[in-house]
C-alpha positions as CSV (number, residue, x, y, z in Angstrom):
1,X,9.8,0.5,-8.3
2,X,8.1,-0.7,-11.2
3,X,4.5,0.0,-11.4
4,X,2.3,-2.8,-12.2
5,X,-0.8,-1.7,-13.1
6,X,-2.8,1.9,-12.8
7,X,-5.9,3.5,-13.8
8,X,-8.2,6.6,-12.0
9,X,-9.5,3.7,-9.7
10,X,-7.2,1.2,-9.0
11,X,-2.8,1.5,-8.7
12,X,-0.6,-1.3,-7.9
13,X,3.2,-1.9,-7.7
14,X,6.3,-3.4,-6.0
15,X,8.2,-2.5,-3.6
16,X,10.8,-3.9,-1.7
17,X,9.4,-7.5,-2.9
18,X,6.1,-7.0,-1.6
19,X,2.7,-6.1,-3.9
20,X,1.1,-3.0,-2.9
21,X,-2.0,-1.5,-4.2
22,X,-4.7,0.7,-3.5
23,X,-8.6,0.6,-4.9
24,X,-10.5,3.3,-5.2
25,X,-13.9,2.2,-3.0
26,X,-15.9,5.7,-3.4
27,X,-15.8,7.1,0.1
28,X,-11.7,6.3,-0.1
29,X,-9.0,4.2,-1.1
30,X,-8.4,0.8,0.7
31,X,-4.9,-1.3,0.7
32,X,-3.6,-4.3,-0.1
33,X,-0.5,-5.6,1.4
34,X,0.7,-8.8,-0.6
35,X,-3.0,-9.3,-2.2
36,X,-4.3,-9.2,1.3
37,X,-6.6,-6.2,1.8
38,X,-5.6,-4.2,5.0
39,X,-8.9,-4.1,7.2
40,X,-9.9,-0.6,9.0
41,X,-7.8,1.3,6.6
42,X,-9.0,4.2,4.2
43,X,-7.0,6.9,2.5
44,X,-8.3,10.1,0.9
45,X,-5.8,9.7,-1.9
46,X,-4.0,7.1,-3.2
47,X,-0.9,8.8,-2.4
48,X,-1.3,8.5,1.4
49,X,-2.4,5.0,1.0
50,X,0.7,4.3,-1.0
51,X,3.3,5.9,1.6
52,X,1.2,4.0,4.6
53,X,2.3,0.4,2.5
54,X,5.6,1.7,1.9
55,X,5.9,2.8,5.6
56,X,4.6,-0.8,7.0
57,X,7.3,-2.5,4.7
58,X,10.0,-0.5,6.0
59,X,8.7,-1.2,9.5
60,X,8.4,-4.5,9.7
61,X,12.0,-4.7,7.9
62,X,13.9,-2.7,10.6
63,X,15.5,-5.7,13.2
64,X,13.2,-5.7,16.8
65,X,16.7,-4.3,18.6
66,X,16.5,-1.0,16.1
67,X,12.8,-0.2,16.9
């Protein structure tokens, strides 16, 4: 992974060919999946909010048969 962008409020990067990134909103962090924020979804950290994106990626790339 190669990270994008990053300061104490805002983190983005790439993973698997999708943009992920987090924002700091002030009660928690919100996500964005592919510039497309993720509604009724707040982190405590960035970190958590970073392994949920990662987590739906992998998901959605494992075949319906596997799941």
């Amino acid at each position: 992974m190669h990270t994008l962008h990053e300061t104490d409020e805002f983190w983005s990067d790439s993973y698997r060919g999708h943009t992920i990134a987090t924002l700091n909103h002030g009660d928690g962090w919100l996500v964005y999946l592919d510039h497309v924020l993720q509604h009724n979804k707040l982190f405590v950290t960035a970190e958590a909010a970073a392994a949920w994106l990662r987590r739906q990626i992998d998901t959605a790339a494992v075949p319906n048969e596997a799941r």
